[in-house]
C-alpha positions in Angstrom: -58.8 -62.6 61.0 -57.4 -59.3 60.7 -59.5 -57.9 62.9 -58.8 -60.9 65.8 -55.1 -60.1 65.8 -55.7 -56.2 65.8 -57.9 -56.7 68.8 -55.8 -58.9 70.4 -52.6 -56.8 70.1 -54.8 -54.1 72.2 -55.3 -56.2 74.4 -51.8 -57.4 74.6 -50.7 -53.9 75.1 -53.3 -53.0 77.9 -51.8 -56.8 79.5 -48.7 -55.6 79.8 -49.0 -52.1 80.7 -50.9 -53.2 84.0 -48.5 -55.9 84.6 -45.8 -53.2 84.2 -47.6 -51.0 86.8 -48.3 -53.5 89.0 -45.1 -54.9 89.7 -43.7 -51.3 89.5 -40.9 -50.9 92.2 -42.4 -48.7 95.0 -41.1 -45.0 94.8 -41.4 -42.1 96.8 -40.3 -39.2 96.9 -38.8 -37.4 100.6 -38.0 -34.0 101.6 -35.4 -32.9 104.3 -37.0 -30.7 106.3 -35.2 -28.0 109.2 -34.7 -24.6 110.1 -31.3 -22.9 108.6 -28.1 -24.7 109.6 -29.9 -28.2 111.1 -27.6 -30.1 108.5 -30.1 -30.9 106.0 -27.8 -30.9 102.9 -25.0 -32.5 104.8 -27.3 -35.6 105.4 -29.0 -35.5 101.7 -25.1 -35.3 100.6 -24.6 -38.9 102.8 -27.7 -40.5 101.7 -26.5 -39.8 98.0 -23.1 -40.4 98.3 -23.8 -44.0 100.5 -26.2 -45.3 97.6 -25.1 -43.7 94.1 -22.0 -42.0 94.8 -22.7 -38.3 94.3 -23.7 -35.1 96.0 -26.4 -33.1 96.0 -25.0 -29.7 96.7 -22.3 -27.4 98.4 -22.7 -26.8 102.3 -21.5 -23.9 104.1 -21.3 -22.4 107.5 -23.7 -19.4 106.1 -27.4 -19.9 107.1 -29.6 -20.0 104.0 -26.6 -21.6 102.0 -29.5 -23.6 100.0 -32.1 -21.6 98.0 -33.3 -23.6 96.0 -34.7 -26.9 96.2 -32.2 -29.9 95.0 -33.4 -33.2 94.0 -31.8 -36.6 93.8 -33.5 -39.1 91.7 -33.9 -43.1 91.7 -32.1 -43.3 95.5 -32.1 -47.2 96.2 -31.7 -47.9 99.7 -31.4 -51.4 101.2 -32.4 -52.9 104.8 -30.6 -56.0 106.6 -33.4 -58.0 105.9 -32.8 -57.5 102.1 -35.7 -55.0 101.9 -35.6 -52.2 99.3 -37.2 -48.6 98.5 -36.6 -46.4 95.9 -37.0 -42.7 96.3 -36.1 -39.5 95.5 -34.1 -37.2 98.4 -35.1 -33.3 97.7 -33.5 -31.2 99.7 -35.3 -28.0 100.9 -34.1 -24.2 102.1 -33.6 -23.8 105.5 -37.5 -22.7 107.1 -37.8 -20.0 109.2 -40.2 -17.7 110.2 -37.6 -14.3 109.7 -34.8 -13.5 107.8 -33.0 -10.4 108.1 -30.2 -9.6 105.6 -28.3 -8.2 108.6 -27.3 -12.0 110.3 -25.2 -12.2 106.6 -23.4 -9.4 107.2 -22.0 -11.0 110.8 -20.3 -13.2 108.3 -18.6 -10.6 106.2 -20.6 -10.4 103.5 -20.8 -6.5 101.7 -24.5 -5.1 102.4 -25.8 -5.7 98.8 -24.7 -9.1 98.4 -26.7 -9.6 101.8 -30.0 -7.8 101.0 -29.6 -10.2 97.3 -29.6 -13.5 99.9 -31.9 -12.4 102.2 -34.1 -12.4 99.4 -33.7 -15.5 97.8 -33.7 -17.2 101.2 -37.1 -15.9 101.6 -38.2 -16.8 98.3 -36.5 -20.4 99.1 -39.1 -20.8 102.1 -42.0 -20.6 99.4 -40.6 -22.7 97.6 -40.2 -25.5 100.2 -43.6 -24.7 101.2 -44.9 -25.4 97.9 -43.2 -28.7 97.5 -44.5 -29.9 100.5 -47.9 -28.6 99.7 -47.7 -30.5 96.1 -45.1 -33.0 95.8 -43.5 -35.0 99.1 -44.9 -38.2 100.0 -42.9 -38.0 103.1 -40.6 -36.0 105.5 -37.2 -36.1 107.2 -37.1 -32.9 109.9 -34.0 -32.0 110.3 -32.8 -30.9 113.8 -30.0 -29.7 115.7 -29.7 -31.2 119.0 -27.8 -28.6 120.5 -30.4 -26.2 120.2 -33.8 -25.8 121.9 -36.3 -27.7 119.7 -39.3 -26.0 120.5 -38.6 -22.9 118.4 -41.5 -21.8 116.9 -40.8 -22.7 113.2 -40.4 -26.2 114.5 -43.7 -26.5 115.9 -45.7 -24.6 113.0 -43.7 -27.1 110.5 -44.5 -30.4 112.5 -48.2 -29.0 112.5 -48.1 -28.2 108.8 -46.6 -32.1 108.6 -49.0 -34.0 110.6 -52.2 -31.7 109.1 -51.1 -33.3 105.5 -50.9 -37.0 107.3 -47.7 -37.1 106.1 -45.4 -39.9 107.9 -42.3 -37.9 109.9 -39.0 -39.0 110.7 -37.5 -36.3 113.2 -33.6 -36.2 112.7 -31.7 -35.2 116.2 -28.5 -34.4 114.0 -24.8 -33.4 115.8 -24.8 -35.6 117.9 -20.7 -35.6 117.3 -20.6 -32.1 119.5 -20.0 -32.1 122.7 -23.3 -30.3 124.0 -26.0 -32.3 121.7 -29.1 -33.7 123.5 -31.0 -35.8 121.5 -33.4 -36.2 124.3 -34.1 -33.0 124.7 -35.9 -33.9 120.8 -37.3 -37.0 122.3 -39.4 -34.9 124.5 -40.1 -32.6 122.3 -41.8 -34.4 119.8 -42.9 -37.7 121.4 -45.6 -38.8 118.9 -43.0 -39.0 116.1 -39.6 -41.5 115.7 -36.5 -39.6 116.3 -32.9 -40.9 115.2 -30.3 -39.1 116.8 -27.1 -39.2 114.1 -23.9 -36.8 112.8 -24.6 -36.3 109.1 -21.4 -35.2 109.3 -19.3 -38.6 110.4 -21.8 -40.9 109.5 -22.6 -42.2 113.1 -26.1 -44.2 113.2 -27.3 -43.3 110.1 -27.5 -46.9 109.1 -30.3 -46.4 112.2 -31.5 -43.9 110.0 -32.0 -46.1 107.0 -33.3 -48.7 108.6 -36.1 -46.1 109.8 -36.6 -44.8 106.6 -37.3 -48.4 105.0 -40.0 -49.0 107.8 -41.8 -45.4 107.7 -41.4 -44.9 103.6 -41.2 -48.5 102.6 
């Protein structure tokens, strides 16, 4: 008898661990993706602050302003048709194929403390490499539509993207300046969805959401 109930707690516990797993919300886990300045934490800062509230980090007007990779955890974002996905937002250093400590100083900052940035930036590109190499089930590329998108980082890191079969969500972000052109990113990169928004006021990116819920859902 001792022996029945032993065996049968085992198998109780196996029971309810697959049951657990199996009805497991879905999670995933996205990383904004851009060149320097595209707005990448300013959109990470709305998606946190629009479903839990807080930030992920400080933005500035100084390229390379994020050198290390931030994560959010347990995101919960809801559709209009009452849909849901949990996921964690990490948000990734600016990509670019150069950095020169010199584009600091234009901004005032004293040689050394340049040459120190210039350094992490760079070692911030690995980094984001690595996590998209390893540990993102999907991507959010970050754009600014005032600028030409067919820079060269741009199509290396859509290449690197699509090579890993990852699914893409191209963001045409500024759209609140007077010279943005969405369309321009439309053209660009028509195999991929584009949402044109301003991480910065908020316009469309309940568009953006709605997107994410269909792509990373």
């Amino acid at each position: 008898m001792k022996i029945f109930y032993q065996t049968m707690g085992k198998m109780k516990k196996k029971f309810s661990g697959f049951v657990g797993r199996f009805f497991k919300k879905k999670r995933t886990r996205i990383g904004i993706y851009g060149p320097p300045n595209a707005g990448k934490t300013t959109l990470a800062n709305r998606i946190a602050r629009d479903w839990t509230g807080d930030a992920v980090g400080p933005v500035s007007e100084i390229p390379h302003e994020t050198r290390r990779a931030r994560k959010k955890e347990d995101i919960i974002i809801s559709g209009a048709n009452g849909s849901t996905v949990t996921m964690d937002i990490v948000d990734t250093p600016g990509v670019t194929t150069k950095i020169d400590y010199h584009e600091f100083l234009e901004f005032g900052m004293e040689k050394d403390e340049a040459i120190i940035r210039a350094r992490e930036a760079t070692e911030g590109v690995a980094e984001a490499m690595h996590w998209l190499r390893e540990d993102i089930d999907g991507v959010i590329y970050m754009l600014d539509s005032t600028l030409d998108p067919f820079m060269q980082v741009n199509i290396m890191m859509i290449g690197i993207i699509e090579a890993r079969n990852l699914p893409v969500i191209i963001v045409a972000n500024k759209i609140d300046l007077p010279d943005a052109a969405p369309g321009r990113i439309r053209s660009a990169f028509p195999q991929h969805p584009v949402v044109a928004i301003s991480g910065l006021d908020g316009r469309n990116v309940e568009d953006l959401y709605e997107t994410m819920l269909e792509y990373f859902g």
